[in-house]
LUMMI-382305 format. One record per residue (C-alpha): chain; residue number from 0; x, y, z; residue in three letters. Coordinates in steps of 0.001 Angstrom, whole numbers, padded with zeros to 6 digits. Each point is the difference from the previous one (the first is absolute). Example, Ala and Ser with C-alpha at 12.3 -4.5 7.8 and 13.67 -1.06 7.14 Angstrom:
! residues 2
+-------+-----+---------+---------+---------+------+
| kette |  nr |       X |       Y |       Z | rest |
+-------+-----+---------+---------+---------+------+
|     A |   0 |  012300 | -004500 |  007800 |  ALA |
|     A |   1 |  001370 |  003440 | -000660 |  SER |
+-------+-----+---------+---------+---------+------+
END
This chain:
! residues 326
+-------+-----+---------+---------+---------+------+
| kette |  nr |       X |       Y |       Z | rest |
+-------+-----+---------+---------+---------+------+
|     A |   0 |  000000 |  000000 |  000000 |  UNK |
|     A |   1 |  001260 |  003548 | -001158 |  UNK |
|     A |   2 |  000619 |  002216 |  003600 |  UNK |
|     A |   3 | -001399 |  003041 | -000750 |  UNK |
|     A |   4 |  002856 |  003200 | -000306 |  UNK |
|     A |   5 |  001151 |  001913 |  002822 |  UNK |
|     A |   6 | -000685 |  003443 |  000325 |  UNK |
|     A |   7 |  003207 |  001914 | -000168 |  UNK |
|     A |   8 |  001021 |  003723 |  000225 |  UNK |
|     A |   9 |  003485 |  000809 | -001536 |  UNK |
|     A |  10 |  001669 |  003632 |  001091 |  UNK |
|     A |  11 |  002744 |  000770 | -002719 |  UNK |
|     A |  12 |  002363 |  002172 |  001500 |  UNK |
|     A |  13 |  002168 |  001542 | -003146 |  UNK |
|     A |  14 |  002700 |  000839 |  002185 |  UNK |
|     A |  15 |  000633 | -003176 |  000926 |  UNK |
|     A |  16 |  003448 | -001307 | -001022 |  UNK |
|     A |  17 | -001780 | -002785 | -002579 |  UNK |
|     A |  18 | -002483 |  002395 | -001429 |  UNK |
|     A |  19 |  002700 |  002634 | -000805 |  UNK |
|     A |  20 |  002790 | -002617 | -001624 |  UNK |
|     A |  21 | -002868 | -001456 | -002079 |  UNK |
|     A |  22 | -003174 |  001791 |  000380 |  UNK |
|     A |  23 | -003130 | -003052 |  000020 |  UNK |
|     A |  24 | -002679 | -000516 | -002956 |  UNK |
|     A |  25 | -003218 |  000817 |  001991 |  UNK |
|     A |  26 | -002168 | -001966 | -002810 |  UNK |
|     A |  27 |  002580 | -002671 |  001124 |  UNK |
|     A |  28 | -000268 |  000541 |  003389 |  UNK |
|     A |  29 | -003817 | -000496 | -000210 |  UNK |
|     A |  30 |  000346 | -002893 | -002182 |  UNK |
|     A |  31 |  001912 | -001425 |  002839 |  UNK |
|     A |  32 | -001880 |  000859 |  002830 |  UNK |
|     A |  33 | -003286 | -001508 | -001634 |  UNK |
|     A |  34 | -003836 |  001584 |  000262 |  UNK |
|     A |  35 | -000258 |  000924 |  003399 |  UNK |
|     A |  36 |  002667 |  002047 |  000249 |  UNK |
|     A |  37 |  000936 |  003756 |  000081 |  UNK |
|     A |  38 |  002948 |  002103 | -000901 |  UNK |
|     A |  39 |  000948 |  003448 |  001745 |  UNK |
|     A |  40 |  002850 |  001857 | -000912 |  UNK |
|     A |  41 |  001256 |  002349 |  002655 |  UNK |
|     A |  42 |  002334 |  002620 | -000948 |  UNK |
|     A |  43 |  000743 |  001368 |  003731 |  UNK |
|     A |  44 | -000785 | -000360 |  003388 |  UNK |
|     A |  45 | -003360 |  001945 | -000185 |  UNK |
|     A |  46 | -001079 | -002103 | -002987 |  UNK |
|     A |  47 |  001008 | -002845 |  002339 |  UNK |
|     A |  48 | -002397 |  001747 |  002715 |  UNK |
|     A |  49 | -003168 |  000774 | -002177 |  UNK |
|     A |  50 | -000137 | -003479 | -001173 |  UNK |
|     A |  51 |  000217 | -001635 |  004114 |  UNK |
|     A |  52 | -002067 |  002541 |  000838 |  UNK |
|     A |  53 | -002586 | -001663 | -002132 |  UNK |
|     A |  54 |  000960 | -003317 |  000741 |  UNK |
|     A |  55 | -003410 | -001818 |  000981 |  UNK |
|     A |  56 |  000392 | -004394 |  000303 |  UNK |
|     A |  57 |  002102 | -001391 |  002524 |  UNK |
|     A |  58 |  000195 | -003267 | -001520 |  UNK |
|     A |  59 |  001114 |  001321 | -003657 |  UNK |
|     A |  60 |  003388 | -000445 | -000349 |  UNK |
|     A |  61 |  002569 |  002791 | -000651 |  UNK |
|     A |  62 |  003144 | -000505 | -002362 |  UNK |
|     A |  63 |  002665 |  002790 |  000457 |  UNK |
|     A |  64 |  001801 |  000103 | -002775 |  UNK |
|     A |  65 |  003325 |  001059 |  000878 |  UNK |
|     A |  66 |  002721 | -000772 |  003179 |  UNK |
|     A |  67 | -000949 | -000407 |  003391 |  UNK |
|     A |  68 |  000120 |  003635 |  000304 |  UNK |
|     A |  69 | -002914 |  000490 | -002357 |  UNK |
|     A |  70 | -001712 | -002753 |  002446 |  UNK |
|     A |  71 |  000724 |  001801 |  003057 |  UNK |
|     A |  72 | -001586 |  003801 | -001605 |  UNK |
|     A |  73 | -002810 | -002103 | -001112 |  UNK |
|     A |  74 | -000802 | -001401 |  003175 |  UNK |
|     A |  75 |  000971 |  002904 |  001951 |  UNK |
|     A |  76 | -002467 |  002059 | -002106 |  UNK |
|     A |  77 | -002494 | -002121 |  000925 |  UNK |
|     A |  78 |  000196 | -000342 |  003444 |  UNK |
|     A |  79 |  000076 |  003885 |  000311 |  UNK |
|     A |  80 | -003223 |  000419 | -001726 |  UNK |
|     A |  81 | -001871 | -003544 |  001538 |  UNK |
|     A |  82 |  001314 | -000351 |  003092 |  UNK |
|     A |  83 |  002774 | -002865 |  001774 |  UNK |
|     A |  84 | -003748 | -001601 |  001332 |  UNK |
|     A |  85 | -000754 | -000220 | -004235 |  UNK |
|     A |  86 |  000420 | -004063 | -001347 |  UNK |
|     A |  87 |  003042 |  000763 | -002659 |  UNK |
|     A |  88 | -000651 | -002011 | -003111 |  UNK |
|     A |  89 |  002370 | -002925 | -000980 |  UNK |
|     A |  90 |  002994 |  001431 | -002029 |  UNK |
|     A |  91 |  002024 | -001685 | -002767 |  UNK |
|     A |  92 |  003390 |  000852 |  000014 |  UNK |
|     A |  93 |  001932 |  000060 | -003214 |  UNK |
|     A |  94 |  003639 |  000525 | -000753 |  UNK |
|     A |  95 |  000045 |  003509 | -001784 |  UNK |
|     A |  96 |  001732 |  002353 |  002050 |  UNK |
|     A |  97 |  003253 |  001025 |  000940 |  UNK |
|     A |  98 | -000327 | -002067 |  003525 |  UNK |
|     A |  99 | -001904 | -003010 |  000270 |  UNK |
|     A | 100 |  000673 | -001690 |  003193 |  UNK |
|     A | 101 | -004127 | -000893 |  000428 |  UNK |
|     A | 102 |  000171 | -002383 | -003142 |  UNK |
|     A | 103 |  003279 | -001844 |  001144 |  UNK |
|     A | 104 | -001828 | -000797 |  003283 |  UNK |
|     A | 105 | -002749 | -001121 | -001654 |  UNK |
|     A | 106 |  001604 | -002068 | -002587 |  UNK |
|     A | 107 | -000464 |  001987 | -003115 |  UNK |
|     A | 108 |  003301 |  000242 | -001931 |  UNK |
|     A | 109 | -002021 | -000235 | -003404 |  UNK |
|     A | 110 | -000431 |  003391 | -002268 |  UNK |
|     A | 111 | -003426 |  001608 |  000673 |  UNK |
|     A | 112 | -001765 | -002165 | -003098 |  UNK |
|     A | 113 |  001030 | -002717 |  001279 |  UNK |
|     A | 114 | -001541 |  000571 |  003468 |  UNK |
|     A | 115 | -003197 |  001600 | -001598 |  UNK |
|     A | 116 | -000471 | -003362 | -001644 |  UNK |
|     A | 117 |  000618 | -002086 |  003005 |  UNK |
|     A | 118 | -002956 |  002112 |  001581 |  UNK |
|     A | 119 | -001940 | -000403 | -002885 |  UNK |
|     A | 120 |  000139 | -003791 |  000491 |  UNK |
|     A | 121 | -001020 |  000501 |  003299 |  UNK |
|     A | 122 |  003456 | -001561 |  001066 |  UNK |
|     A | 123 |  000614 |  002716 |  002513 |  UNK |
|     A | 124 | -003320 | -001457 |  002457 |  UNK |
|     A | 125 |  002145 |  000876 |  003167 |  UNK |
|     A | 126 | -000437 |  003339 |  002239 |  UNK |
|     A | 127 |  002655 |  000734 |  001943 |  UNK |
|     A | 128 | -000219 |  002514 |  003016 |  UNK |
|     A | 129 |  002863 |  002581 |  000262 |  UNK |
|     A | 130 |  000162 |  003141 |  002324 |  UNK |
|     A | 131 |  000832 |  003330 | -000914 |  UNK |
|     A | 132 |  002121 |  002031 |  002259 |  UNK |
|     A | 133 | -001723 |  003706 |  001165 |  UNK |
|     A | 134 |  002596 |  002885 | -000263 |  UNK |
|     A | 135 | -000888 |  003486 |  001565 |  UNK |
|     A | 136 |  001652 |  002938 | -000336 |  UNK |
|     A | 137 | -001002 |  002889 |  002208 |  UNK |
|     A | 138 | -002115 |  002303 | -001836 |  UNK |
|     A | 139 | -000208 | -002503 | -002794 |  UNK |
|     A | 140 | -002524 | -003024 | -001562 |  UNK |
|     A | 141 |  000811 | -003376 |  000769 |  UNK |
|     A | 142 |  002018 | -001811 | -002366 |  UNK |
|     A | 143 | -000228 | -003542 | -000269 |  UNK |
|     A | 144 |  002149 | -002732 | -001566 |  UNK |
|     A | 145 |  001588 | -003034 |  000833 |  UNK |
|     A | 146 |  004067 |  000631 |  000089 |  UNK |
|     A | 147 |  001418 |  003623 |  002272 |  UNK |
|     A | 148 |  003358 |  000872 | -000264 |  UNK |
|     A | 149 |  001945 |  002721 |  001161 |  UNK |
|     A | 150 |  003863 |  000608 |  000102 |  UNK |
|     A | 151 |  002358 | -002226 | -001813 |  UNK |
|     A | 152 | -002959 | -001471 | -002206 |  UNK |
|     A | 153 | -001563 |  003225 | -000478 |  UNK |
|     A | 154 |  003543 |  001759 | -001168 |  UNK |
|     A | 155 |  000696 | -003344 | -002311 |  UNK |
|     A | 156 | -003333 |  000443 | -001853 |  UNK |
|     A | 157 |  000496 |  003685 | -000683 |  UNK |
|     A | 158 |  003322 | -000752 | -001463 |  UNK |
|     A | 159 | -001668 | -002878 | -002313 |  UNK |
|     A | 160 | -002742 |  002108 | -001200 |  UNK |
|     A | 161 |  002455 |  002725 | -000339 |  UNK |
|     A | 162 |  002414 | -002326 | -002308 |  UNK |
|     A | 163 | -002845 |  000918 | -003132 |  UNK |
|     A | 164 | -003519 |  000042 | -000846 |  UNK |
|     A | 165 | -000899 | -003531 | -000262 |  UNK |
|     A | 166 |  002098 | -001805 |  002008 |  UNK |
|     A | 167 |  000455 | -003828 | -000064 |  UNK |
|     A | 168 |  001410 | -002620 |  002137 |  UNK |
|     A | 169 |  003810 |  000065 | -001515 |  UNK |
|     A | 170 | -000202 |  003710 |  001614 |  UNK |
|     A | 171 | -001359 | -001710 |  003009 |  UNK |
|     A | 172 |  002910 | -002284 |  000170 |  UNK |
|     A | 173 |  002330 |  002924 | -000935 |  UNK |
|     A | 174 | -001246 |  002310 |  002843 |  UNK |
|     A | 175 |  000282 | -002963 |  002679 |  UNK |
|     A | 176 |  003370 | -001201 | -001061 |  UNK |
|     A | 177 |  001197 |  003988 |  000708 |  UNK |
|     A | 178 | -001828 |  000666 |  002918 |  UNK |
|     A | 179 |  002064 | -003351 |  001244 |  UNK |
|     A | 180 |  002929 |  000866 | -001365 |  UNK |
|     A | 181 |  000065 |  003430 |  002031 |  UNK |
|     A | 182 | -001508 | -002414 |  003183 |  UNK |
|     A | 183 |  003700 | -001334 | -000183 |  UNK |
|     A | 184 |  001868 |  003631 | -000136 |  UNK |
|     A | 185 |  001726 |  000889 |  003271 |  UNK |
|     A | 186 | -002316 |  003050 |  000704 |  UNK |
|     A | 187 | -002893 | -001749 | -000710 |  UNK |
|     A | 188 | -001962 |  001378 |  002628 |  UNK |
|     A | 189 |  001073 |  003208 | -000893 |  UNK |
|     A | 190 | -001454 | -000002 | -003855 |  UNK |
|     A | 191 | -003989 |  001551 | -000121 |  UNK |
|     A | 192 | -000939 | -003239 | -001016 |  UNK |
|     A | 193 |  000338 | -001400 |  003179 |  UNK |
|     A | 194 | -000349 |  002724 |  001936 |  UNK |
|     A | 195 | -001967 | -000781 |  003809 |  UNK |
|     A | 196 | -003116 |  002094 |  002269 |  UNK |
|     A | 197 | -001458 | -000263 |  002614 |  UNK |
|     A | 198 | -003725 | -000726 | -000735 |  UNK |
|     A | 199 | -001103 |  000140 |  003393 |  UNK |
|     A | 200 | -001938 | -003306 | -000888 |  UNK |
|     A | 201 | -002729 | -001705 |  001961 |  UNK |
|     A | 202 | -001369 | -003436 | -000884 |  UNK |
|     A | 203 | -003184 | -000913 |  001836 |  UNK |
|     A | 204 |  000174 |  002579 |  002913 |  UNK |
|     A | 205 |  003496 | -000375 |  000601 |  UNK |
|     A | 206 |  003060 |  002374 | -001011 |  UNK |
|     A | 207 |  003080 | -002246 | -000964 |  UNK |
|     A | 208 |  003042 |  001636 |  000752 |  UNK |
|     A | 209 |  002310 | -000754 | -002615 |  UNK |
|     A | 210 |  002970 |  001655 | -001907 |  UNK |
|     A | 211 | -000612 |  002555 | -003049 |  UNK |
|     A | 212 | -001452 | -002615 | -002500 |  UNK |
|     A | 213 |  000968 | -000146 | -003540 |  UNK |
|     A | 214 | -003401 | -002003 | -001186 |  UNK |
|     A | 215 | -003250 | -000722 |  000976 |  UNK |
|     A | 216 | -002320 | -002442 | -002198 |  UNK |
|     A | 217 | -003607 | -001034 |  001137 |  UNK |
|     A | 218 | -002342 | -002778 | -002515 |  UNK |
|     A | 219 | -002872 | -002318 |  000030 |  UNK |
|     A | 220 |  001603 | -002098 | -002581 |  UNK |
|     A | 221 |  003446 | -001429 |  000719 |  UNK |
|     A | 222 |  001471 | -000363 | -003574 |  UNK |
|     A | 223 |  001745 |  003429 | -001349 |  UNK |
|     A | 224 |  001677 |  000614 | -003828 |  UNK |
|     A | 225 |  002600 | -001779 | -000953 |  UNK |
|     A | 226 | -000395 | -002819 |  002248 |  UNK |
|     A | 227 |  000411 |  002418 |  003475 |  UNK |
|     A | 228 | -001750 | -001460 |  003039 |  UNK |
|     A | 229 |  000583 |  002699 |  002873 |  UNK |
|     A | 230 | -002304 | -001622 |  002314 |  UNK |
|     A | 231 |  000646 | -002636 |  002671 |  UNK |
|     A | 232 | -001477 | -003446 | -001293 |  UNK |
|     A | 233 | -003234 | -000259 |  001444 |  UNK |
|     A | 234 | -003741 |  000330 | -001823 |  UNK |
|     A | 235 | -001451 |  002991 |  000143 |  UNK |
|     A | 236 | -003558 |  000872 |  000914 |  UNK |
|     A | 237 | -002797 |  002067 | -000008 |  UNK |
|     A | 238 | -000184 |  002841 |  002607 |  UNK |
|     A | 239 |  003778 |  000563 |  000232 |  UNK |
|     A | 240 |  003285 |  000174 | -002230 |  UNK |
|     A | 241 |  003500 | -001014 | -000010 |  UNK |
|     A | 242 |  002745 |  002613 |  000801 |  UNK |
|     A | 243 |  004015 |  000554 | -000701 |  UNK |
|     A | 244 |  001932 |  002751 |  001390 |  UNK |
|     A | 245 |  003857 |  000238 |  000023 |  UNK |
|     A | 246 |  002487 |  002400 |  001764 |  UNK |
|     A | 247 |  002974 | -002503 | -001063 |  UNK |
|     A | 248 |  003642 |  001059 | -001337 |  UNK |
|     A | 249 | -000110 | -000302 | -003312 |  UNK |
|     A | 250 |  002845 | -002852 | -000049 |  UNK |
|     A | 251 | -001643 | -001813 |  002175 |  UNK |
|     A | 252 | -003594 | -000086 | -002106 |  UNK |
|     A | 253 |  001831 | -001404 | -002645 |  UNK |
|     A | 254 |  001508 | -002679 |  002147 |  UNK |
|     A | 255 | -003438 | -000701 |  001042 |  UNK |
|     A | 256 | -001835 |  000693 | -003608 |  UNK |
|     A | 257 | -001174 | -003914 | -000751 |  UNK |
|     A | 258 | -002029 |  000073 |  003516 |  UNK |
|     A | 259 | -000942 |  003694 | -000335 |  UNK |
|     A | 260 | -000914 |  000070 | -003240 |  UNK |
|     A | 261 | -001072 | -003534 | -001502 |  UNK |
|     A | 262 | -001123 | -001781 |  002696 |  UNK |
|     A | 263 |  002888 | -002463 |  000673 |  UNK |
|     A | 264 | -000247 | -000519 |  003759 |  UNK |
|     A | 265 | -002422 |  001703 |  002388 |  UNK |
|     A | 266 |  000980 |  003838 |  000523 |  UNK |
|     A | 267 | -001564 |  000392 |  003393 |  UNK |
|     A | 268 |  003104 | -001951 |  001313 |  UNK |
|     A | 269 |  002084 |  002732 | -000870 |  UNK |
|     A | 270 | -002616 |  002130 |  001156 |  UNK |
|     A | 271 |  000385 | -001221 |  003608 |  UNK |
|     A | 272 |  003577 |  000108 | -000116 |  UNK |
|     A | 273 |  000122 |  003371 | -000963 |  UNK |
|     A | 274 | -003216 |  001547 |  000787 |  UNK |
|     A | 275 |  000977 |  004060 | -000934 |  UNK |
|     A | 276 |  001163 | -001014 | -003155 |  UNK |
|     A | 277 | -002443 | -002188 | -001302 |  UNK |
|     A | 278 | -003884 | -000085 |  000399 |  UNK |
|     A | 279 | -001995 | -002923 | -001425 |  UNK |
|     A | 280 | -003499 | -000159 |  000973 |  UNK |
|     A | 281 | -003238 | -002129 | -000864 |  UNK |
|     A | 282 | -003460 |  000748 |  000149 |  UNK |
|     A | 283 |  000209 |  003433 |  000642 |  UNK |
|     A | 284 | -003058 |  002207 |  000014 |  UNK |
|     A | 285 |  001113 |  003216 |  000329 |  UNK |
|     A | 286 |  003360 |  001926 | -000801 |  UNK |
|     A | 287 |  000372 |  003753 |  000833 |  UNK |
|     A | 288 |  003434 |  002073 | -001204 |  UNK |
|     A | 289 |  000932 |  003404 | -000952 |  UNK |
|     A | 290 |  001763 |  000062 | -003606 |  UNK |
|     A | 291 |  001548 |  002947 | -001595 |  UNK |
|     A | 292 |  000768 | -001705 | -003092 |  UNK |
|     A | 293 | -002408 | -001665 | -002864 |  UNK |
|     A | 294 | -001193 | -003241 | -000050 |  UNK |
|     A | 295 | -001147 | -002979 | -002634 |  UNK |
|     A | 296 | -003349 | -001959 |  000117 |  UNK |
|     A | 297 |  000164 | -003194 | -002626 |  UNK |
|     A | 298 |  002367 |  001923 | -001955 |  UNK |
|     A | 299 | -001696 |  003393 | -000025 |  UNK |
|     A | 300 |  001899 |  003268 |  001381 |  UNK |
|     A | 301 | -001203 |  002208 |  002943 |  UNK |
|     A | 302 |  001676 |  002626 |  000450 |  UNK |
|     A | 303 |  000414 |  001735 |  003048 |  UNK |
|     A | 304 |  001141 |  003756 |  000018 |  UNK |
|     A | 305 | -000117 |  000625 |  003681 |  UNK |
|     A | 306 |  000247 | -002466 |  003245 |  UNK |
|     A | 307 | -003322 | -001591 |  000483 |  UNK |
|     A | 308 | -001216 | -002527 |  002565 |  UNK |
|     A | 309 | -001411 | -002699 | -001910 |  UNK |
|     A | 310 | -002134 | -002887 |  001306 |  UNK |
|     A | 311 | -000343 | -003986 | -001533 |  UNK |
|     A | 312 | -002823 | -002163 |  000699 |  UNK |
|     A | 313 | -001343 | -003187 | -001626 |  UNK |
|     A | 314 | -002487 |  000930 | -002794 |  UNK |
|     A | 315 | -003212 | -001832 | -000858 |  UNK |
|     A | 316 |  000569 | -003533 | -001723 |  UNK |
|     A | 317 |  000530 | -000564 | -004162 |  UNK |
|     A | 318 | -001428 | -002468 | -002037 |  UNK |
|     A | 319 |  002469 | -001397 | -002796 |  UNK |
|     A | 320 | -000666 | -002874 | -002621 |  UNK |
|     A | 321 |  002328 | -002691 |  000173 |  UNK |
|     A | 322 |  000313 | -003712 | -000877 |  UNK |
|     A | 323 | -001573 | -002620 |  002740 |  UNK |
|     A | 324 |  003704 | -001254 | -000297 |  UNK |
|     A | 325 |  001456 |  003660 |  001771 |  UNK |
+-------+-----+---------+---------+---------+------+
END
């Protein structure tokens, strides 16, 4: 018997890094997608906003097209004009943006036709629950998304995006293998890079004293570009988030880097032996700083011209299509 088509909503976002290498046939596109679907192409953010603001089924699903940034504006849109109480509609992530750590996680490594006919083919029959992370600035809407960085991973994304206009993953590679390279200098700690502050941080009620840290990185999914895991090994789940801070020489990071930063070994050993250096948390609900620096959300950039206290919560919960073999 013939299952009848999913209804499916697909937000191009032009900017996207896919769209603006090789810009998509719509009459393709809706070829694809089959006869209950729709196409929206949203130019900016407050294209982005009319269109949520309108949104009306909770059970249609939503395609972003574009990079988990485009998925974290769409959703953030959403929220702002429906409500965190508002049932988010299942999303299906594709691989068409600049950073797509959502589709690794879920197992797409396919181009976007590919996963548009696996859905289709109702193939994709799985929902999978994944929580956003709430970021407030003071004075400031909520942002919401799924990675936060600040420091070290903020400063290594501005120099990738700064490398050219579409950058790819050999620039990636080429920014990491620098930013190591100057990790090994003598004066590392010394070099902007790597520079430390005191964020006057408080996780769950309680300030942790700690020296000037050099990076802070909160998520709700524990698999970053590239391969990075920054997390401690354990599952995360709804109603709290993982967390990573580090105050570390910079030698002594990259001593430390398969634990720290791919999830050989358990980092909150280290943490215990050297608790102002190293902060590795778990089901944390709430995070509270002050930052005088910008920040990145799933690969976007916030910046920040003056200090600002900020505050991190968990986020209401995402639906995301996935195989019953995730």
């Amino acid at each position: 018997m013939r299952q009848k088509p999913r209804a499916l909503t697909l937000v191009l976002n032009p900017n996207a890094r896919k769209p603006r290498l090789k810009p998509p046939s719509l009459a393709q596109l809706k070829k694809a997608l089959g006869p209950n679907s729709r196409i929206h192409v949203t130019r900016n953010l407050e294209e982005l906003d009319r269109l949520m603001q309108t949104w009306r089924n909770e059970e249609e699903t939503v395609c972003f097209y574009g990079g988990d940034g485009s998925i974290a504006r769409g959703l953030t849109s959403l929220i702002w004009h429906k409500g965190e109480s508002y049932q988010l509609p299942p999303v299906l992530a594709v691989r068409a943006g600049t950073i797509n750590m959502l589709c690794s996680m879920l197992g797409f490594r396919e181009k976007i036709d590919r996963t548009l006919e696996r859905w289709n083919r109702q193939e994709l029959n799985t929902l999978r629950q994944i929580p956003l992370l709430k970021v407030e600035v003071e004075n400031k809407k909520p942002q919401y998304g799924f990675i936060f960085s600040w420091g070290i991973g903020y400063r290594v994304l501005r120099e990738y995006y700064a490398r050219r206009e579409i950058p790819d993953a050999i620039d990636g590679l080429a920014v990491l293998a620098n930013t190591f390279f100057r990790a090994c200098m003598p004066n590392a700690s010394h070099i902007p890079m790597f520079k430390g502050f005191d964020l006057k941080l408080v996780i769950d009620g309680k300030a942790v004293p700690t020296e000037p840290l050099r990076s802070l990185a909160m998520g709700t999914i524990s698999r970053l570009s590239l391969g990075l895991r920054p997390f401690a090994p354990e599952p995360i789940l709804p109603g709290g988030f993982h967390l990573a801070a580090n105050s570390m020489p910079v030698g002594r990071v990259a001593l430390h880097a398969p634990t720290l930063l791919f999830q050989i070994g358990d980092q909150r050993k280290l943490a215990r032996k050297m608790s102002r250096e190293l902060i590795s948390a778990t089901g944390v609900r709430e995070v509270r700083c002050e930052l005088s620096e910008g920040f990145t959300m799933d690969g976007e950039m916030f910046e920040m011209p003056a200090r600002a206290r900020i505050k991190i919560t968990a986020g209401p919960v995402v639906r995301f299509w996935t195989t019953s073999q995730m």
